[in-house]
C-alpha positions as CSV (number, residue, x, y, z in Angstrom):
1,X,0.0,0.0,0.0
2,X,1.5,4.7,-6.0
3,X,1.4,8.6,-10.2
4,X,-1.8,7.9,-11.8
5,X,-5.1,9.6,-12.5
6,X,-8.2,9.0,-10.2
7,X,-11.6,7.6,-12.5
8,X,-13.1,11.1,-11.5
9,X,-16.4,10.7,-13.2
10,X,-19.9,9.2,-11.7
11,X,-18.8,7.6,-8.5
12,X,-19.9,3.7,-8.4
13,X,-21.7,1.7,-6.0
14,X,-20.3,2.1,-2.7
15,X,-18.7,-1.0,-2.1
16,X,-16.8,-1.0,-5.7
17,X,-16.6,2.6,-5.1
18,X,-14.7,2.1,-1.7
19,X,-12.2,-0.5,-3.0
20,X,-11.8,1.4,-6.1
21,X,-10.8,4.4,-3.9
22,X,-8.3,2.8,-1.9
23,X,-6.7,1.7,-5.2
24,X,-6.4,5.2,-6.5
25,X,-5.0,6.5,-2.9
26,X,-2.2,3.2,-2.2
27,X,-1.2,3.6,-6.2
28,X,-0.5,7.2,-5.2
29,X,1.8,6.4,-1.9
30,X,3.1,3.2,-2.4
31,X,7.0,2.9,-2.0
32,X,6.5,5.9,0.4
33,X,4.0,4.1,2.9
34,X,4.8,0.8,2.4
35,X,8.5,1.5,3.9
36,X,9.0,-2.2,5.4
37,X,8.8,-3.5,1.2
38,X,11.0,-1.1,-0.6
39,X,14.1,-3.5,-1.5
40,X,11.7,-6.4,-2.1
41,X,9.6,-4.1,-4.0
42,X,12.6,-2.6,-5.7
43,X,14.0,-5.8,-6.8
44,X,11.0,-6.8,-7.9
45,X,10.7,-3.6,-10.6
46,X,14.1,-5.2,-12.0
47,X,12.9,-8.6,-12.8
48,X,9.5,-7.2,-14.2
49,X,11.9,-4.3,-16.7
50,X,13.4,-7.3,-17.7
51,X,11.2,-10.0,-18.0
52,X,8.7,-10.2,-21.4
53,X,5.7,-8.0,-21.3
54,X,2.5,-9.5,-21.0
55,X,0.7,-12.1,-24.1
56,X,-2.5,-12.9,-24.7
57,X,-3.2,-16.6,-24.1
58,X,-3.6,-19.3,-26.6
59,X,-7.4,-18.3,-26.7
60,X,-5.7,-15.4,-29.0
61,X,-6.9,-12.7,-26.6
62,X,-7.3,-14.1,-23.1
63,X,-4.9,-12.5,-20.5
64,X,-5.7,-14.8,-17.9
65,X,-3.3,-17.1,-16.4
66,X,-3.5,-19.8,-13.3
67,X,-1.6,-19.0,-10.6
68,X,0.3,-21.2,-7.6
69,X,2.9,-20.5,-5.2
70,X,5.0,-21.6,-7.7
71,X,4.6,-18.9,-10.1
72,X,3.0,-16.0,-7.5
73,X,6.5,-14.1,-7.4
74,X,7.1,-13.5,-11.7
75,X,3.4,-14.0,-12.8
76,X,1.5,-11.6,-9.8
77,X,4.4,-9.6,-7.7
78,X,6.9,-8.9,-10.7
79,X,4.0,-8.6,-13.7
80,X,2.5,-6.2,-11.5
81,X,5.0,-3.6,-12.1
82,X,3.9,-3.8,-15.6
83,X,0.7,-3.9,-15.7
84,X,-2.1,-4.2,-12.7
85,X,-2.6,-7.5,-11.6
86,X,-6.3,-8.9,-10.7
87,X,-6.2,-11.9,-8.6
88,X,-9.7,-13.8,-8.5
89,X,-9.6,-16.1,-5.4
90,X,-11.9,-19.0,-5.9
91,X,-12.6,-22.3,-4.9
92,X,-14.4,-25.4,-7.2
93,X,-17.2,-26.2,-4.7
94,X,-18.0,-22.1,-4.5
95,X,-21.3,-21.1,-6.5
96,X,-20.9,-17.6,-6.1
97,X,-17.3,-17.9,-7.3
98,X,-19.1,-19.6,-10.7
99,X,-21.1,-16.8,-11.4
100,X,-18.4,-14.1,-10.9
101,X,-15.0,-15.9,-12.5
102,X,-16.3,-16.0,-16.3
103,X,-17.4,-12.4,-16.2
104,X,-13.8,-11.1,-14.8
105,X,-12.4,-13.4,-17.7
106,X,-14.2,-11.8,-20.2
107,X,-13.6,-8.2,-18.7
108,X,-9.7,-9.6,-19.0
109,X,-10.5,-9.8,-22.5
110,X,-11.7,-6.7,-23.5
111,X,-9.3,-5.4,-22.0
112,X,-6.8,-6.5,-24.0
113,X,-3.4,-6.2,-22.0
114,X,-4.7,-3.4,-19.9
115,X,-4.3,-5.9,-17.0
116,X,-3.7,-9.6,-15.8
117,X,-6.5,-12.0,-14.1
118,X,-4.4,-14.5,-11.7
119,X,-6.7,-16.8,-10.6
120,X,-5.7,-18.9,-7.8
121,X,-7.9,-22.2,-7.0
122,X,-7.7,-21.7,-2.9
123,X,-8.2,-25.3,-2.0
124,X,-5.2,-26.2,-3.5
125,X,-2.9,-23.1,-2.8
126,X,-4.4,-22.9,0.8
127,X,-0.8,-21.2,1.6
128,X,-1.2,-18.2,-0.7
129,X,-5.0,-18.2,0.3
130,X,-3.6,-17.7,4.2
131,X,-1.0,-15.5,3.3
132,X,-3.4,-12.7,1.2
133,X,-5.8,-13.3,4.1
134,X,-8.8,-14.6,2.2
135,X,-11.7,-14.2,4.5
136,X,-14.3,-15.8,2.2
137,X,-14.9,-16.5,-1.7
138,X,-15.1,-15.6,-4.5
139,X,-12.5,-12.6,-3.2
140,X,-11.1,-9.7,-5.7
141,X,-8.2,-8.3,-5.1
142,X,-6.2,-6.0,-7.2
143,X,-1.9,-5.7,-6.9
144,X,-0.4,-2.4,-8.2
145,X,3.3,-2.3,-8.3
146,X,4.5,-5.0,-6.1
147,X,1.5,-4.1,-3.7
148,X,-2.2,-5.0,-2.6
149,X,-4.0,-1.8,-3.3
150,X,-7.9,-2.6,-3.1
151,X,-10.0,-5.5,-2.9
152,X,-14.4,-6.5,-3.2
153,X,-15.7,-9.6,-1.8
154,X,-18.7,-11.5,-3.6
155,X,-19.8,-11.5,-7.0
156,X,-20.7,-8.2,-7.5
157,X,-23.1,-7.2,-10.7
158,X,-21.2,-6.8,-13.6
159,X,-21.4,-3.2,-14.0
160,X,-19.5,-3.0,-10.3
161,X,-16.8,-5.3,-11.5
162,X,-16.6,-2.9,-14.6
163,X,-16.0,0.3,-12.8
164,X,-13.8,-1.0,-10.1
165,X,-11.5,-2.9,-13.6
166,X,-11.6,1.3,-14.5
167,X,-10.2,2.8,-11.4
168,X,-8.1,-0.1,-10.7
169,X,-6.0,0.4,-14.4
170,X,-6.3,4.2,-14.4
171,X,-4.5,4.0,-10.8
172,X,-1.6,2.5,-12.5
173,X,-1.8,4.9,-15.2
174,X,-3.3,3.1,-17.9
175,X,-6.6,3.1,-19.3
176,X,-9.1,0.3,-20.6
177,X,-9.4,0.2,-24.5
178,X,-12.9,2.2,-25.5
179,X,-15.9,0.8,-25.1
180,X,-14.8,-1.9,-22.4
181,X,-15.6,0.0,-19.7
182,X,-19.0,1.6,-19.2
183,X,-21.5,2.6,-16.3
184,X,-24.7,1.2,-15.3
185,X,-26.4,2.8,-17.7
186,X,-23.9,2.0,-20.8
187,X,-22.5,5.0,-21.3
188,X,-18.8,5.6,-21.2
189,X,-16.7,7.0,-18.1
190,X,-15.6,10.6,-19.2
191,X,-12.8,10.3,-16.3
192,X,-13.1,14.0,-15.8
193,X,-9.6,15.1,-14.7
194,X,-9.4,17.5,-11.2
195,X,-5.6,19.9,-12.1
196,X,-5.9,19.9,-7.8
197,X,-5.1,16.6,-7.5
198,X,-3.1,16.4,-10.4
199,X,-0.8,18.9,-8.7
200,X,-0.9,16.7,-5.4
201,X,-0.1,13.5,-7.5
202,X,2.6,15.1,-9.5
203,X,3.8,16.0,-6.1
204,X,3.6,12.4,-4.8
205,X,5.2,11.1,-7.8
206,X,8.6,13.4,-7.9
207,X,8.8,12.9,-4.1
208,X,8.1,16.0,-2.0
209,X,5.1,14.9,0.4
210,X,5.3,18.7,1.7
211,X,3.9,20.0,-1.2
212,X,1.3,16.7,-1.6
213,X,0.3,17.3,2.1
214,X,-0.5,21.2,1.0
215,X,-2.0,20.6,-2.1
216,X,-4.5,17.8,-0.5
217,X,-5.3,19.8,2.3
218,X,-6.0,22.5,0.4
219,X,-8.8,20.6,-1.7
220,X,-9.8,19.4,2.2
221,X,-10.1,22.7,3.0
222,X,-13.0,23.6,0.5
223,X,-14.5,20.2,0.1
224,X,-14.2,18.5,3.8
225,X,-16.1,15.6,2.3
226,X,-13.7,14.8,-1.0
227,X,-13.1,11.6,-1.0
228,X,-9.8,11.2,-2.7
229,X,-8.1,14.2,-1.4
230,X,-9.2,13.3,2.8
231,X,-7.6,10.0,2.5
232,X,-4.6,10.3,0.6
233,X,-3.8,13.7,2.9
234,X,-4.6,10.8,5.4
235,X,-2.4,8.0,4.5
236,X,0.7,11.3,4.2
237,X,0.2,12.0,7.5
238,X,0.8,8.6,8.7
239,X,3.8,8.6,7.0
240,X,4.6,11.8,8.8
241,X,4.2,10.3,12.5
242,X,5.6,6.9,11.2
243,X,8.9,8.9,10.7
244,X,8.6,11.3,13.7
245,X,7.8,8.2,15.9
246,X,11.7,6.9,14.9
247,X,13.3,3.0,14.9
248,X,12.4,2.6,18.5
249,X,8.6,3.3,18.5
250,X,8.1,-0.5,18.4
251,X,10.7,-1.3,21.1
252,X,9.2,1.6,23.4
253,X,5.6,0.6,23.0
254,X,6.6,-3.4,23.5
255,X,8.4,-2.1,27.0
256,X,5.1,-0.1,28.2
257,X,2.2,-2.3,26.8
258,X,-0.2,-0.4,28.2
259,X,1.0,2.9,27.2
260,X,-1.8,4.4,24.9
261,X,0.4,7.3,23.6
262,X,3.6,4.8,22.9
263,X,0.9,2.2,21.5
264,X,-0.1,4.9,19.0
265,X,3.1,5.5,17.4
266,X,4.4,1.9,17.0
267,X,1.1,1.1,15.5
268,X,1.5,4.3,13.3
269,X,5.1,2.6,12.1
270,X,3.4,-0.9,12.1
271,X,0.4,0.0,9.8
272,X,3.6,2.1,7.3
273,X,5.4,-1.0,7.3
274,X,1.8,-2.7,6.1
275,X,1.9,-4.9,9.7
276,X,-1.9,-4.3,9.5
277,X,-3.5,-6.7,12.2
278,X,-0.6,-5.9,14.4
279,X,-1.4,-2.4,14.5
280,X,-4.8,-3.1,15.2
281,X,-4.1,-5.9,17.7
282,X,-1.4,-3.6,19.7
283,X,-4.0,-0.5,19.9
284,X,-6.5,-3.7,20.9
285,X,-4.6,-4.8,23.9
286,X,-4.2,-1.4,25.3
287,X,-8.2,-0.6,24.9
288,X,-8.5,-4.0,26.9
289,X,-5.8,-3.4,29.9
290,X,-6.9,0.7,30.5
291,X,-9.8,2.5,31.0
292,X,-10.8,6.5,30.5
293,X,-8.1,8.6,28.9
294,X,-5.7,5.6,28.0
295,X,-8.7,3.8,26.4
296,X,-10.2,6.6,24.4
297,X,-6.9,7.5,22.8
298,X,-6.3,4.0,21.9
299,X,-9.7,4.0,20.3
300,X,-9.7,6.6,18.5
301,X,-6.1,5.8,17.0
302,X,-7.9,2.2,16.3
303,X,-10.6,4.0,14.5
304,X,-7.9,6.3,12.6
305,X,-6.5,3.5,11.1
306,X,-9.4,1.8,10.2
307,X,-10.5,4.5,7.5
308,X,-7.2,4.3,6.0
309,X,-6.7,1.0,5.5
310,X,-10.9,0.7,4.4
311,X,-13.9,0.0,6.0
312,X,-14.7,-2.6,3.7
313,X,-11.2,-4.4,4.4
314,X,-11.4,-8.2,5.7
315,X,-9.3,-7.5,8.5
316,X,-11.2,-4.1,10.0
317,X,-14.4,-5.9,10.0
318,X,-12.8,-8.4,12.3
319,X,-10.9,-5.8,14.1
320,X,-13.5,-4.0,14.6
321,X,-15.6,-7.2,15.7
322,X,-13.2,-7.4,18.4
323,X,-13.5,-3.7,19.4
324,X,-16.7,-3.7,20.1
325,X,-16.3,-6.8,22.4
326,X,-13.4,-4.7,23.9
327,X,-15.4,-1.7,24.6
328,X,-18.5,-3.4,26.1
Protein backbone atom coordinates (compact mmCIF):
# COMPACT_ATOMS: atom_id res chain seq x y z
CA UNK A 1 0.00 0.00 0.00
CA UNK A 2 1.51 4.70 -6.02
CA UNK A 3 1.38 8.61 -10.21
CA UNK A 4 -1.84 7.90 -11.77
CA UNK A 5 -5.12 9.56 -12.51
CA UNK A 6 -8.19 8.98 -10.21
CA UNK A 7 -11.63 7.63 -12.48
CA UNK A 8 -13.15 11.15 -11.46
CA UNK A 9 -16.38 10.68 -13.21
CA UNK A 10 -19.87 9.22 -11.67
CA UNK A 11 -18.76 7.62 -8.48
CA UNK A 12 -19.88 3.68 -8.36
CA UNK A 13 -21.69 1.69 -5.96
CA UNK A 14 -20.30 2.12 -2.75
CA UNK A 15 -18.68 -0.96 -2.14
CA UNK A 16 -16.75 -1.00 -5.71
CA UNK A 17 -16.58 2.60 -5.06
CA UNK A 18 -14.73 2.15 -1.66
CA UNK A 19 -12.20 -0.55 -2.96
CA UNK A 20 -11.85 1.45 -6.10
CA UNK A 21 -10.83 4.35 -3.94
CA UNK A 22 -8.28 2.76 -1.94
CA UNK A 23 -6.72 1.66 -5.24
CA UNK A 24 -6.40 5.22 -6.48
CA UNK A 25 -4.97 6.54 -2.93
CA UNK A 26 -2.18 3.24 -2.16
CA UNK A 27 -1.19 3.58 -6.17
CA UNK A 28 -0.51 7.23 -5.23
CA UNK A 29 1.77 6.35 -1.91
CA UNK A 30 3.14 3.19 -2.44
CA UNK A 31 6.95 2.91 -2.01
CA UNK A 32 6.46 5.93 0.45
CA UNK A 33 4.00 4.15 2.94
CA UNK A 34 4.80 0.82 2.38
CA UNK A 35 8.48 1.49 3.86
CA UNK A 36 9.00 -2.22 5.39
CA UNK A 37 8.77 -3.49 1.22
CA UNK A 38 10.96 -1.07 -0.55
CA UNK A 39 14.10 -3.49 -1.55
CA UNK A 40 11.72 -6.36 -2.08
CA UNK A 41 9.60 -4.09 -4.01
CA UNK A 42 12.56 -2.59 -5.72
CA UNK A 43 13.98 -5.75 -6.76
CA UNK A 44 11.01 -6.84 -7.91
CA UNK A 45 10.71 -3.61 -10.57
CA UNK A 46 14.12 -5.18 -11.95
CA UNK A 47 12.86 -8.64 -12.76
CA UNK A 48 9.51 -7.23 -14.20
CA UNK A 49 11.87 -4.28 -16.70
CA UNK A 50 13.39 -7.28 -17.67
CA UNK A 51 11.16 -9.96 -17.97
CA UNK A 52 8.74 -10.23 -21.41
CA UNK A 53 5.69 -8.00 -21.32
CA UNK A 54 2.50 -9.49 -20.96
CA UNK A 55 0.68 -12.08 -24.08
CA UNK A 56 -2.47 -12.86 -24.67
CA UNK A 57 -3.24 -16.58 -24.08
CA UNK A 58 -3.63 -19.31 -26.60
CA UNK A 59 -7.39 -18.32 -26.69
CA UNK A 60 -5.71 -15.36 -28.95
CA UNK A 61 -6.94 -12.70 -26.58
CA UNK A 62 -7.35 -14.07 -23.10
CA UNK A 63 -4.95 -12.54 -20.55
CA UNK A 64 -5.66 -14.81 -17.89
CA UNK A 65 -3.32 -17.15 -16.37
CA UNK A 66 -3.47 -19.79 -13.26
CA UNK A 67 -1.63 -19.01 -10.62
CA UNK A 68 0.35 -21.19 -7.60
CA UNK A 69 2.87 -20.49 -5.20
CA UNK A 70 5.01 -21.63 -7.75
CA UNK A 71 4.60 -18.89 -10.06
CA UNK A 72 3.01 -16.01 -7.48
CA UNK A 73 6.55 -14.10 -7.38
CA UNK A 74 7.11 -13.46 -11.68
CA UNK A 75 3.37 -14.03 -12.82
CA UNK A 76 1.48 -11.65 -9.83
CA UNK A 77 4.43 -9.59 -7.71
CA UNK A 78 6.86 -8.92 -10.68
CA UNK A 79 3.96 -8.62 -13.66
CA UNK A 80 2.51 -6.21 -11.55
CA UNK A 81 5.02 -3.64 -12.08
CA UNK A 82 3.89 -3.80 -15.56
CA UNK A 83 0.70 -3.90 -15.65
CA UNK A 84 -2.14 -4.23 -12.71
CA UNK A 85 -2.61 -7.49 -11.61
CA UNK A 86 -6.33 -8.92 -10.71
CA UNK A 87 -6.23 -11.85 -8.56
CA UNK A 88 -9.70 -13.84 -8.51
CA UNK A 89 -9.61 -16.09 -5.36
CA UNK A 90 -11.93 -19.05 -5.85
CA UNK A 91 -12.60 -22.31 -4.91
CA UNK A 92 -14.40 -25.37 -7.18
CA UNK A 93 -17.21 -26.18 -4.73
CA UNK A 94 -18.02 -22.10 -4.47
CA UNK A 95 -21.34 -21.13 -6.55
CA UNK A 96 -20.85 -17.58 -6.14
CA UNK A 97 -17.33 -17.95 -7.34
CA UNK A 98 -19.10 -19.61 -10.68
CA UNK A 99 -21.08 -16.80 -11.43
CA UNK A 100 -18.42 -14.07 -10.94
CA UNK A 101 -15.04 -15.87 -12.47
CA UNK A 102 -16.28 -16.00 -16.29
CA UNK A 103 -17.39 -12.40 -16.23
CA UNK A 104 -13.80 -11.11 -14.78
CA UNK A 105 -12.42 -13.44 -17.66
CA UNK A 106 -14.20 -11.81 -20.25
CA UNK A 107 -13.64 -8.24 -18.65
CA UNK A 108 -9.74 -9.55 -18.97
CA UNK A 109 -10.45 -9.84 -22.53
CA UNK A 110 -11.74 -6.71 -23.46
CA UNK A 111 -9.29 -5.39 -22.04
CA UNK A 112 -6.80 -6.49 -24.02
CA UNK A 113 -3.43 -6.16 -21.95
CA UNK A 114 -4.67 -3.36 -19.95
CA UNK A 115 -4.34 -5.88 -16.98
CA UNK A 116 -3.73 -9.57 -15.82
CA UNK A 117 -6.54 -12.04 -14.08
CA UNK A 118 -4.43 -14.50 -11.65
CA UNK A 119 -6.73 -16.77 -10.56
CA UNK A 120 -5.66 -18.85 -7.77
CA UNK A 121 -7.93 -22.23 -7.04
CA UNK A 122 -7.69 -21.72 -2.87
CA UNK A 123 -8.20 -25.32 -1.96
CA UNK A 124 -5.18 -26.20 -3.52
CA UNK A 125 -2.89 -23.15 -2.80
CA UNK A 126 -4.39 -22.85 0.82
CA UNK A 127 -0.82 -21.15 1.57
CA UNK A 128 -1.22 -18.19 -0.71
CA UNK A 129 -4.98 -18.23 0.32
CA UNK A 130 -3.63 -17.70 4.17
CA UNK A 131 -0.95 -15.54 3.26
CA UNK A 132 -3.44 -12.70 1.21
CA UNK A 133 -5.78 -13.28 4.11
CA UNK A 134 -8.80 -14.63 2.23
CA UNK A 135 -11.73 -14.24 4.55
CA UNK A 136 -14.29 -15.82 2.24
CA UNK A 137 -14.92 -16.48 -1.66
CA UNK A 138 -15.13 -15.57 -4.50
CA UNK A 139 -12.46 -12.62 -3.24
CA UNK A 140 -11.11 -9.72 -5.72
CA UNK A 141 -8.20 -8.27 -5.14
CA UNK A 142 -6.23 -5.97 -7.19
CA UNK A 143 -1.88 -5.66 -6.85
CA UNK A 144 -0.40 -2.41 -8.24
CA UNK A 145 3.29 -2.30 -8.27
CA UNK A 146 4.53 -5.02 -6.06
CA UNK A 147 1.50 -4.06 -3.67
CA UNK A 148 -2.20 -5.02 -2.58
CA UNK A 149 -4.00 -1.77 -3.30
CA UNK A 150 -7.87 -2.61 -3.06
CA UNK A 151 -10.00 -5.50 -2.90
CA UNK A 152 -14.38 -6.52 -3.24
CA UNK A 153 -15.75 -9.58 -1.85
CA UNK A 154 -18.66 -11.48 -3.57
CA UNK A 155 -19.79 -11.53 -6.97
CA UNK A 156 -20.69 -8.18 -7.49
CA UNK A 157 -23.08 -7.16 -10.72
CA UNK A 158 -21.18 -6.83 -13.60
CA UNK A 159 -21.43 -3.17 -13.98
CA UNK A 160 -19.45 -2.96 -10.30
CA UNK A 161 -16.82 -5.29 -11.53
CA UNK A 162 -16.61 -2.92 -14.64
CA UNK A 163 -16.02 0.27 -12.80
CA UNK A 164 -13.76 -1.02 -10.13
CA UNK A 165 -11.51 -2.86 -13.62
CA UNK A 166 -11.55 1.29 -14.52
CA UNK A 167 -10.19 2.84 -11.42
CA UNK A 168 -8.13 -0.07 -10.74
CA UNK A 169 -5.96 0.40 -14.44
CA UNK A 170 -6.32 4.21 -14.41
CA UNK A 171 -4.55 4.03 -10.79
CA UNK A 172 -1.62 2.49 -12.52
CA UNK A 173 -1.78 4.87 -15.18
CA UNK A 174 -3.28 3.09 -17.86
CA UNK A 175 -6.60 3.08 -19.30
CA UNK A 176 -9.07 0.29 -20.65
CA UNK A 177 -9.43 0.17 -24.48
CA UNK A 178 -12.92 2.24 -25.48
CA UNK A 179 -15.86 0.83 -25.08
CA UNK A 180 -14.82 -1.92 -22.37
CA UNK A 181 -15.64 -0.05 -19.67
CA UNK A 182 -18.98 1.60 -19.22
CA UNK A 183 -21.48 2.62 -16.32
CA UNK A 184 -24.72 1.21 -15.32
CA UNK A 185 -26.43 2.83 -17.72
CA UNK A 186 -23.95 1.96 -20.80
CA UNK A 187 -22.46 5.02 -21.26
CA UNK A 188 -18.77 5.59 -21.24
CA UNK A 189 -16.70 7.01 -18.09
CA UNK A 190 -15.59 10.62 -19.17
CA UNK A 191 -12.83 10.27 -16.26
CA UNK A 192 -13.11 14.00 -15.79
CA UNK A 193 -9.56 15.15 -14.71
CA UNK A 194 -9.37 17.48 -11.18
CA UNK A 195 -5.62 19.87 -12.13
CA UNK A 196 -5.90 19.88 -7.84
CA UNK A 197 -5.13 16.62 -7.51
CA UNK A 198 -3.05 16.38 -10.43
CA UNK A 199 -0.85 18.90 -8.67
CA UNK A 200 -0.90 16.69 -5.43
CA UNK A 201 -0.11 13.47 -7.47
CA UNK A 202 2.58 15.15 -9.48
CA UNK A 203 3.79 16.02 -6.06
CA UNK A 204 3.62 12.40 -4.77
CA UNK A 205 5.17 11.11 -7.82
CA UNK A 206 8.63 13.38 -7.90
CA UNK A 207 8.83 12.90 -4.06
CA UNK A 208 8.06 16.03 -2.01
CA UNK A 209 5.09 14.93 0.37
CA UNK A 210 5.28 18.67 1.75
CA UNK A 211 3.95 20.04 -1.20
CA UNK A 212 1.33 16.70 -1.64
CA UNK A 213 0.27 17.34 2.14
CA UNK A 214 -0.53 21.20 1.03
CA UNK A 215 -2.04 20.61 -2.14
CA UNK A 216 -4.53 17.84 -0.46
CA UNK A 217 -5.35 19.80 2.31
CA UNK A 218 -5.95 22.54 0.38
CA UNK A 219 -8.83 20.56 -1.68
CA UNK A 220 -9.77 19.38 2.16
CA UNK A 221 -10.12 22.72 3.03
CA UNK A 222 -12.99 23.60 0.55
CA UNK A 223 -14.53 20.15 0.09
CA UNK A 224 -14.23 18.52 3.84
CA UNK A 225 -16.08 15.59 2.29
CA UNK A 226 -13.69 14.83 -0.96
CA UNK A 227 -13.08 11.63 -0.99
CA UNK A 228 -9.76 11.17 -2.65
CA UNK A 229 -8.09 14.15 -1.37
CA UNK A 230 -9.25 13.27 2.77
CA UNK A 231 -7.56 10.02 2.49
CA UNK A 232 -4.63 10.33 0.64
CA UNK A 233 -3.75 13.71 2.89
CA UNK A 234 -4.61 10.83 5.41
CA UNK A 235 -2.37 8.00 4.54
CA UNK A 236 0.70 11.30 4.20
CA UNK A 237 0.17 12.05 7.55
CA UNK A 238 0.83 8.62 8.70
CA UNK A 239 3.84 8.60 7.00
CA UNK A 240 4.60 11.80 8.84
CA UNK A 241 4.19 10.32 12.47
CA UNK A 242 5.56 6.94 11.24
CA UNK A 243 8.86 8.87 10.72
CA UNK A 244 8.64 11.31 13.69
CA UNK A 245 7.82 8.21 15.91
CA UNK A 246 11.69 6.88 14.92
CA UNK A 247 13.32 3.01 14.88
CA UNK A 248 12.44 2.57 18.50
CA UNK A 249 8.63 3.29 18.54
CA UNK A 250 8.09 -0.47 18.44
CA UNK A 251 10.65 -1.30 21.13
CA UNK A 252 9.20 1.55 23.43
CA UNK A 253 5.60 0.56 23.02
CA UNK A 254 6.63 -3.43 23.50
CA UNK A 255 8.40 -2.12 26.95
CA UNK A 256 5.13 -0.07 28.17
CA UNK A 257 2.15 -2.35 26.84
CA UNK A 258 -0.19 -0.36 28.24
CA UNK A 259 0.95 2.92 27.19
CA UNK A 260 -1.77 4.44 24.86
CA UNK A 261 0.42 7.29 23.64
CA UNK A 262 3.57 4.80 22.90
CA UNK A 263 0.90 2.16 21.47
CA UNK A 264 -0.07 4.90 19.02
CA UNK A 265 3.10 5.54 17.45
CA UNK A 266 4.40 1.91 17.05
CA UNK A 267 1.07 1.08 15.50
CA UNK A 268 1.51 4.33 13.26
CA UNK A 269 5.13 2.59 12.08
CA UNK A 270 3.39 -0.95 12.12
CA UNK A 271 0.43 -0.01 9.81
CA UNK A 272 3.61 2.06 7.32
CA UNK A 273 5.37 -1.03 7.27
CA UNK A 274 1.79 -2.71 6.07
CA UNK A 275 1.87 -4.91 9.67
CA UNK A 276 -1.88 -4.32 9.51
CA UNK A 277 -3.51 -6.71 12.18
CA UNK A 278 -0.57 -5.95 14.38
CA UNK A 279 -1.37 -2.38 14.47
CA UNK A 280 -4.82 -3.07 15.21
CA UNK A 281 -4.13 -5.93 17.68
CA UNK A 282 -1.42 -3.59 19.66
CA UNK A 283 -4.04 -0.48 19.88
CA UNK A 284 -6.54 -3.67 20.89
CA UNK A 285 -4.62 -4.77 23.90
CA UNK A 286 -4.21 -1.39 25.29
CA UNK A 287 -8.17 -0.62 24.94
CA UNK A 288 -8.52 -4.04 26.92
CA UNK A 289 -5.84 -3.39 29.94
CA UNK A 290 -6.92 0.72 30.53
CA UNK A 291 -9.80 2.49 31.00
CA UNK A 292 -10.82 6.53 30.51
CA UNK A 293 -8.08 8.55 28.88
CA UNK A 294 -5.73 5.61 28.02
CA UNK A 295 -8.68 3.76 26.36
CA UNK A 296 -10.24 6.64 24.43
CA UNK A 297 -6.90 7.54 22.78
CA UNK A 298 -6.27 3.97 21.91
CA UNK A 299 -9.73 3.99 20.32
CA UNK A 300 -9.70 6.65 18.52
CA UNK A 301 -6.05 5.83 17.03
CA UNK A 302 -7.93 2.22 16.33
CA UNK A 303 -10.59 3.97 14.49
CA UNK A 304 -7.87 6.29 12.64
CA UNK A 305 -6.49 3.45 11.13
CA UNK A 306 -9.42 1.85 10.19
CA UNK A 307 -10.51 4.48 7.53
CA UNK A 308 -7.24 4.28 6.03
CA UNK A 309 -6.71 0.99 5.49
CA UNK A 310 -10.90 0.70 4.35
CA UNK A 311 -13.94 -0.05 6.01
CA UNK A 312 -14.74 -2.55 3.74
CA UNK A 313 -11.18 -4.42 4.38
CA UNK A 314 -11.37 -8.23 5.75
CA UNK A 315 -9.26 -7.46 8.55
CA UNK A 316 -11.20 -4.09 9.97
CA UNK A 317 -14.37 -5.88 9.98
CA UNK A 318 -12.77 -8.36 12.28
CA UNK A 319 -10.88 -5.84 14.07
CA UNK A 320 -13.46 -4.00 14.65
CA UNK A 321 -15.62 -7.16 15.66
CA UNK A 322 -13.15 -7.41 18.42
CA UNK A 323 -13.50 -3.73 19.38
CA UNK A 324 -16.65 -3.75 20.11
CA UNK A 325 -16.32 -6.75 22.41
CA UNK A 326 -13.41 -4.71 23.88
CA UNK A 327 -15.39 -1.65 24.60
CA UNK A 328 -18.48 -3.43 26.10
Amino acid sequence: MEAMQPNRGSAPPRTAAAAAQQAQVAASLAGAVDLGAIRARAEAAERAAAAPPPVPGAGGGSYVVDVTESTFQAEVIDRSFQVPVILDLWADWCQPCKQLSPVLERLAAEGNGAWILAKIDIDSNQRLAEGLQVQSIPAVKAVLQGALAAEFNGALPEAEVRKFLTAVVEAAGGKLPPGSATDEDGVADTGQDDPRLDAAEDAVARGDLDAAEAAYAEIVATEPDHPIAGLALAQIQLLRRAQAAGPDAVASADADPRNAESARAAADVELAQGQVDQAFERLLSVIRSTSDGDRDVAREALLELFALVGHEDPRVVVARKKLTTALF
